[in-house]
C-alpha positions as CSV (number, residue, x, y, z in Angstrom):
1,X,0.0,0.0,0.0
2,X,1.5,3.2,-0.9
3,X,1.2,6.4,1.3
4,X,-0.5,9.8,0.2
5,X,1.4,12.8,1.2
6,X,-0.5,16.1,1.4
7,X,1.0,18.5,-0.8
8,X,1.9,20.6,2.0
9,X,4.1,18.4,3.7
10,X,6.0,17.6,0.1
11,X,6.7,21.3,-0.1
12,X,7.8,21.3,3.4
13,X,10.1,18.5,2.8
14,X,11.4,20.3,-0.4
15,X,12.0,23.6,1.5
16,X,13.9,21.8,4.2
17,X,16.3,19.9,1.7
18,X,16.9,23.5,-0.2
19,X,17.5,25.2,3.6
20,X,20.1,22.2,4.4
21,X,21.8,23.3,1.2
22,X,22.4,26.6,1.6
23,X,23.7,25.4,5.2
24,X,26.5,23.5,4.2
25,X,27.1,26.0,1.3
26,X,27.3,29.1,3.7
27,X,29.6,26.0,6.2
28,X,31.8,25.6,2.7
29,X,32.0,29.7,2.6
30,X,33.0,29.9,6.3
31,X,35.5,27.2,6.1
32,X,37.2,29.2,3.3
33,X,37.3,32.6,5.5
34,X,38.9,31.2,8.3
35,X,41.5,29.4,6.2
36,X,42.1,33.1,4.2
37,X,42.3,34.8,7.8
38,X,45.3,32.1,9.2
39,X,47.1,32.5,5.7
40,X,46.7,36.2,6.1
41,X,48.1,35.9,9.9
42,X,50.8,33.5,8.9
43,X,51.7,35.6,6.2
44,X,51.7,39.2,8.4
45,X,53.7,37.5,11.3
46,X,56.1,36.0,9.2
47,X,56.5,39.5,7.0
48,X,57.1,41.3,10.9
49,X,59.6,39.0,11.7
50,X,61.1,39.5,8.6
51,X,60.7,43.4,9.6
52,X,62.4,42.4,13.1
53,X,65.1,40.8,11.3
54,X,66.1,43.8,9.1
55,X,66.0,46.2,12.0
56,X,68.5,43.8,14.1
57,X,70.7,43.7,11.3
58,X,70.4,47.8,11.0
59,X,70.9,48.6,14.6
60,X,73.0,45.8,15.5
61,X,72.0,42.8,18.2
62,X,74.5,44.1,20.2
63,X,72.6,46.4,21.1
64,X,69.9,44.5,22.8
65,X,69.1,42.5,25.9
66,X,66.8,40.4,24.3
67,X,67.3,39.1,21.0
68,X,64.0,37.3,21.0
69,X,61.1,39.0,20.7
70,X,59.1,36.6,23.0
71,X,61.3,37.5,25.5
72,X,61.0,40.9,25.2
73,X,56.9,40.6,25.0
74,X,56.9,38.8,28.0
75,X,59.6,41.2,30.1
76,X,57.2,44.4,28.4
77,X,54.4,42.2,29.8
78,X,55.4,41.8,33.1
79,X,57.7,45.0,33.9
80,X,57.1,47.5,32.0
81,X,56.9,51.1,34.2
82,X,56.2,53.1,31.0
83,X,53.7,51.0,28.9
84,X,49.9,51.5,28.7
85,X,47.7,49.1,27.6
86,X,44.7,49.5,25.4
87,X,42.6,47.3,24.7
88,X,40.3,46.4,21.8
89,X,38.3,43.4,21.1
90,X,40.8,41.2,19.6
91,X,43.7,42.7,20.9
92,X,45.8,44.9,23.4
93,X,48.1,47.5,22.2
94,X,51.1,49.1,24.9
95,X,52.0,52.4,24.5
96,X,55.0,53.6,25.7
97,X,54.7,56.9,28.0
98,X,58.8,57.2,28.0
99,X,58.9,57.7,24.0
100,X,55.3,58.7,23.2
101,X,54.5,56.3,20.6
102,X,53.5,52.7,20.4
103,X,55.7,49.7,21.8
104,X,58.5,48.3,19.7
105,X,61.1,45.6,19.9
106,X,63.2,47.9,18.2
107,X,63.7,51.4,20.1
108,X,62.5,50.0,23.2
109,X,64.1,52.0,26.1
110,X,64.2,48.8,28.0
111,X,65.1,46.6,25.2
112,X,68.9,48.5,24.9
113,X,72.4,47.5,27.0
């Protein structure tokens, strides 16, 4: 015996199956973004370093007390008298009261023998 559907629910049925495709289409999409916005950190991290790396050579690592920039992150972090922190959603900034512009490995009163 074969079973009668009402039209109604057929449409319903239909509708659901189209809603389930623009779901995993919009899932495909977002997959995407997040693997363009890692490339695009990757790529910006790698190009500061790369940044860090010419400065060194410039000013000379003599010149330093931490070669690192972890390091230095982590001292600034920690025990820093002249950074100020602002925060935004995704990130914090330090500002540095001694020189009166943002933090930076390079030029860092605190980063220099």
């Amino acid at each position: 015996m074969k079973k009668i559907r009402n039209p109604r629910t057929i449409d319903l049925i239909r509708e659901e199956k189209k809603i389930e495709k623009e779901e995993e289409k919009i899932e495909k999409e977002e997959e995407k973004i997040e693997q363009l916005i890692l490339a695009t950190v990757i790529k910006n991290e790698h190009i500061y370093e790369k940044i860090l790396e010419l400065e060194r050579k410039i000013v000379g690592e003599d010149n330093f007390k931490f070669i690192h920039i972890d390091e230095w992150k982590t001292y600034i972090w920690n025990n820093c008298k002249f950074k100020k922190g602002k925060e935004s959603t995704s990130m914090i900034l330090y500002f540095c009261l001694k020189k009166n512009k943002p933090c930076h490995f390079i030029g860092c009163p605190l980063n220099t023998k």
